[in-house]
PADRENRO-80603 format. One line per 4 residues: number of its first residue (from 1); their letters; for each residue x negated, y, z of C-alpha. Coordinates in pm, whole numbers. Layout:
REM residues N
NUM> a> X Y Z | ...
***
This chain:
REM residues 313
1> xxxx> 642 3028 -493 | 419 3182 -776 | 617 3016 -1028 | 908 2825 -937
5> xxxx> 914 2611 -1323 | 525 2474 -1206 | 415 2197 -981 | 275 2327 -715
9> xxxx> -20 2090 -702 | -86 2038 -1094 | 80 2312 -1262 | 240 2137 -1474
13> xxxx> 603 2082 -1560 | 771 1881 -1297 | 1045 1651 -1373 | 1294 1787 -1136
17> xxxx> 1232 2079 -842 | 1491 2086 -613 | 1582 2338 -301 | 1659 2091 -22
21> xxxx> 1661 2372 268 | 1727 2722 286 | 1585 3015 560 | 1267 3260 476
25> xxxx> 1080 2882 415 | 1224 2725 160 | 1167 2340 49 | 1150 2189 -240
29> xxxx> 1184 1847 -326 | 955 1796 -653 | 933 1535 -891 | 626 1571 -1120
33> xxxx> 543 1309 -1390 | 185 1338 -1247 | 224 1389 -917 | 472 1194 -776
37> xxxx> 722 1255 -576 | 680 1512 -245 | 845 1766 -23 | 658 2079 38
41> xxxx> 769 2461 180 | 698 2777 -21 | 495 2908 338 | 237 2608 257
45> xxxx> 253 2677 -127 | 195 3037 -96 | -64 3026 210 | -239 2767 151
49> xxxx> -215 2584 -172 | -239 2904 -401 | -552 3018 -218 | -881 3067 -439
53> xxxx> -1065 2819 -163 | -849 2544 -225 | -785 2535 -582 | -1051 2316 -675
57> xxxx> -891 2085 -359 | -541 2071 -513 | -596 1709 -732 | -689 1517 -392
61> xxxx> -304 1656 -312 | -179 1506 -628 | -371 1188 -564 | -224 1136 -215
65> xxxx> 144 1197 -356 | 71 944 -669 | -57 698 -505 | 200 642 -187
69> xxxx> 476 467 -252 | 790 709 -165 | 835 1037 -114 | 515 1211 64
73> xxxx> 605 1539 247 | 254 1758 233 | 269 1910 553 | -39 2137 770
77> xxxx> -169 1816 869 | -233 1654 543 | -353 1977 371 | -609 2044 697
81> xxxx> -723 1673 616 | -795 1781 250 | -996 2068 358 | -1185 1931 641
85> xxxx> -1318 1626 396 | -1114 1366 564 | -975 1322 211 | -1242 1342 -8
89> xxxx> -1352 1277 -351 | -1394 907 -510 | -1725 767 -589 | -1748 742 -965
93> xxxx> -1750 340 -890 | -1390 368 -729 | -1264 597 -999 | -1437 305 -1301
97> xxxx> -1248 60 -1071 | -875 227 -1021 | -845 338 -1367 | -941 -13 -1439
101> xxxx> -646 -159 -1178 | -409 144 -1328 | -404 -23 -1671 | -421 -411 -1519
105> xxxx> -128 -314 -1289 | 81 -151 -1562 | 40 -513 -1808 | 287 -829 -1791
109> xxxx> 37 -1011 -1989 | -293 -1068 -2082 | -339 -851 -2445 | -94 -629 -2362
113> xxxx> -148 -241 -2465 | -49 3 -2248 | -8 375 -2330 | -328 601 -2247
117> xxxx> -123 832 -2068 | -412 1042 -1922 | -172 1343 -1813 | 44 1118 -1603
121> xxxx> -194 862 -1502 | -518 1082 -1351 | -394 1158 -1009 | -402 719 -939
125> xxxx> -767 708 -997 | -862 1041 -801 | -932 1273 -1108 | -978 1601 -1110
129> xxxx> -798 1608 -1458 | -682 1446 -1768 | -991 1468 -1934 | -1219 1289 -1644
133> xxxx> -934 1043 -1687 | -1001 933 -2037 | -1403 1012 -1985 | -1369 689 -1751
137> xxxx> -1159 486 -2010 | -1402 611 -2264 | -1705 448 -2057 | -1452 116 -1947
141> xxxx> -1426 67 -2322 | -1795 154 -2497 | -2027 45 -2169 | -1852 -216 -1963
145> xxxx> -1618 -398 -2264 | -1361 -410 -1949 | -1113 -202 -2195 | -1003 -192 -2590
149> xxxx> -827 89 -2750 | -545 14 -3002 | -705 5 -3340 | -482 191 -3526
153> xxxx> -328 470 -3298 | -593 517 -3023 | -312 596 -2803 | -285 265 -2623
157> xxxx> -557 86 -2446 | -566 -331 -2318 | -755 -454 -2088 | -996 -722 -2171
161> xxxx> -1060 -1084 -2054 | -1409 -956 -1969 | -1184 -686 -1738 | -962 -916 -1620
165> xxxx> -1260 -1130 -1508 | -1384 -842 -1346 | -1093 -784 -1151 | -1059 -1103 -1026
169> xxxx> -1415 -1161 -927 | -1453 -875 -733 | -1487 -885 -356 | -1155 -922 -149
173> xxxx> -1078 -832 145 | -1066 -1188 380 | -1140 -1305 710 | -926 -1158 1033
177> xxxx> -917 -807 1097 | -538 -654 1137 | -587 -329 1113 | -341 -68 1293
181> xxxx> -228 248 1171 | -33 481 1429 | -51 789 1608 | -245 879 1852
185> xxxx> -72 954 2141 | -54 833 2520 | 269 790 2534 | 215 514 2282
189> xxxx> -58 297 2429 | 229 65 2552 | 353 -27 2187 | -45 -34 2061
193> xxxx> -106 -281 2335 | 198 -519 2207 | 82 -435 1896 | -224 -573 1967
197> xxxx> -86 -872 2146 | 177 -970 1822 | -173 -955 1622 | -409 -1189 1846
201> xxxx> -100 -1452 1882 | -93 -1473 1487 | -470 -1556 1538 | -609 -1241 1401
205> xxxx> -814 -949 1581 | -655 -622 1623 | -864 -292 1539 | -803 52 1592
209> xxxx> -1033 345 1475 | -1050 513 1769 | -1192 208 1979 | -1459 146 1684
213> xxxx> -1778 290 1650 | -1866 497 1366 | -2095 767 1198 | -1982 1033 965
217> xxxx> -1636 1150 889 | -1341 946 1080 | -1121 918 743 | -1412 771 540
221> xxxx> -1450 519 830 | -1080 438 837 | -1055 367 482 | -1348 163 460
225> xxxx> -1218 -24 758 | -906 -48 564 | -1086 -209 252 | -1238 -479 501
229> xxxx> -914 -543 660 | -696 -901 617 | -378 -679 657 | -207 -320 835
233> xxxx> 46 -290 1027 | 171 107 1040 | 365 197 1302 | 560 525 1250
237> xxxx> 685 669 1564 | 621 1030 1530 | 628 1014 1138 | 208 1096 1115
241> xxxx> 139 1206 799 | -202 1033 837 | 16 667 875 | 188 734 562
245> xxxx> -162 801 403 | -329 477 527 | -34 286 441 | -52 406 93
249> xxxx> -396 338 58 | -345 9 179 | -81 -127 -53 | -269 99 -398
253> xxxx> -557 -214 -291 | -307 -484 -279 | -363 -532 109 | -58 -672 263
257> xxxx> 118 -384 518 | 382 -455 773 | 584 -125 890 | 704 -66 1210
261> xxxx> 901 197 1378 | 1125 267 1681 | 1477 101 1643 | 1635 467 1669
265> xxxx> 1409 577 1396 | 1614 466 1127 | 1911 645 1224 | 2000 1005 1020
269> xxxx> 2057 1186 1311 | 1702 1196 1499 | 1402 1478 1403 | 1154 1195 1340
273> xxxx> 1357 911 1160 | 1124 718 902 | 1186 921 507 | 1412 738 307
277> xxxx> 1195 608 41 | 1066 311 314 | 1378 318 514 | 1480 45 280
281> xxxx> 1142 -141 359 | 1185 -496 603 | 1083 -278 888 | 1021 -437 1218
285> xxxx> 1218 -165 1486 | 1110 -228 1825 | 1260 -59 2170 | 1019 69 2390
289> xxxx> 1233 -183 2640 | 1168 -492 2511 | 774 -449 2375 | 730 -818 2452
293> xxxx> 961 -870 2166 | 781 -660 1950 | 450 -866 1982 | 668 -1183 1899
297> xxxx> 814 -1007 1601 | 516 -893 1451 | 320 -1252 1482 | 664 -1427 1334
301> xxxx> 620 -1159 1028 | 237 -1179 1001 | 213 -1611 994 | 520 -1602 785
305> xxxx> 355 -1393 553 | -11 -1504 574 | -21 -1794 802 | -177 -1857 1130
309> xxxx> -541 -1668 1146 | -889 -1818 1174 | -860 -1706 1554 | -600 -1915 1606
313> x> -604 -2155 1916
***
């Protein structure tokens, strides 16, 4: 590392930066007040984060380790995602909207004030900075009335009943698509099959990106899938990066998520076990011997949690 006192994806001061394993590649374990919380080697930091072609790349980083909830390791795959376009940049609607849901999110009440926090807070709506942070309050507050500032120290900010309105007017996400979010691998079109089956009993209809039809980049597709969806259901086995991602997404729009993973996945000794920070989660474990039993366990979770589907028979 460059500098081993700056986050390697903001450059700021990080709350904690901790060597978790040793060799030529060393990782850290950072904890940035902006950032979030992530794992990351020096080899990534030093050739490919610090390079003059990404630097202007780094904040759609930051915005994938705010907004998950955990610990997000930023591996090849997710940084190759950033730099293909798979991630890409908000629409300056999305960004009026999460800075919007930031502040609604962060109040017990209606009147509350919140602190502006634009140093800490950018990364959740996609910013490229602090400053496009409070550009967006600035135009929540004087053009859309959706936000106040604190009369007397400017430093706090409430969001109005004409924002709360907003909020709860907006289109949500109904109707009876289960999205699923896995890897994709052969060896796995067993579990995606019971996957699918748990889905259809709870009345709902299973989709998959790669058996949809779409134009233009894949991730824009899967996230605006995602946004139509009733619910996900993320199955880890092989710890995808990209699962963790669409996971994330889902639950920073309030979309209901139900995590799966291989039964042995949750133990410390095996190379792919889930990270800690959802280990705690209500997973659903499944054994590749008993899929049947996944597809019942999945429908018992889903009506449960949402009730029999419109497909219902």
């Amino acid at each position: 590392m460059t500098n081993s006192n700056q986050c390697p994806l903001c450059d700021g001061t990080p709350g904690s930066l901790n060597r978790v394993a040793g060799g030529e590649n060393i990782i850290y374990h950072v904890v940035c007040p902006t950032c979030g919380r992530f794992e990351v080697s020096t080899g990534l930091i030093d050739l490919e984060l610090r390079r003059s072609d990404f630097a202007g790349k780094r904040h759609l980083l930051s915005a994938v380790t705010k907004s998950q909830p955990g610990l997000t390791v930023v591996d090849l795959d997710l940084i190759q995602r950033v730099r293909e376009g798979q991630i890409a940049e908000k629409t300056v609607e999305e960004k009026l909207d999460l800075v919007l849901q930031t502040y609604a999110g962060k109040s017990k009440e209606i009147g509350e004030y919140c602190v502006l926090d634009p140093a800490g807070n950018y990364p959740l709506a996609w910013c490229r900075s602090g400053g496009e942070w409070r550009a967006i309050v600035d135009a929540l507050a004087s053009e859309f009335g959706y936000l106040i500032y604190h009369a007397a120290s400017g430093k706090s900010v409430q969001v109005t009943v004409k924002g709360w309105k907003w909020l709860a007017d907006r289109p949500k996400a109904k109707g009876d698509i289960g999205f699923i979010a896995m890897a994709f691998h052969r060896s796995l079109d067993p579990v995606k099959k019971a996957i699918e089956q748990g889905i259809r009993l709870a009345g709902y209809a299973p989709l998959r990106i790669d058996e949809d039809e779409y134009n233009g980049g894949i991730m824009d597709k899967i996230l605006a899938r995602i946004r139509e969806s009733r619910f996900v259901v993320a199955d880890f086995k092989l710890n995808r990066g990209g699962v963790y991602y669409e996971a994330g997404f889902a639950e920073g729009l309030g979309t209901e998520v139900f995590y799966l993973c291989e039964d042995s996945q949750v133990s410390k000794d095996v190379e792919d076990r889930v990270h800690f920070d959802i280990a705690h989660l209500n997973l659903i474990a499944w054994n590749s011997e008993d899929l049947p039993g996944l597809s019942q366990k999945l429908e018992n979770r889903i009506v449960r949690v949402l009730g029999k589907g419109p497909r219902s028979q």
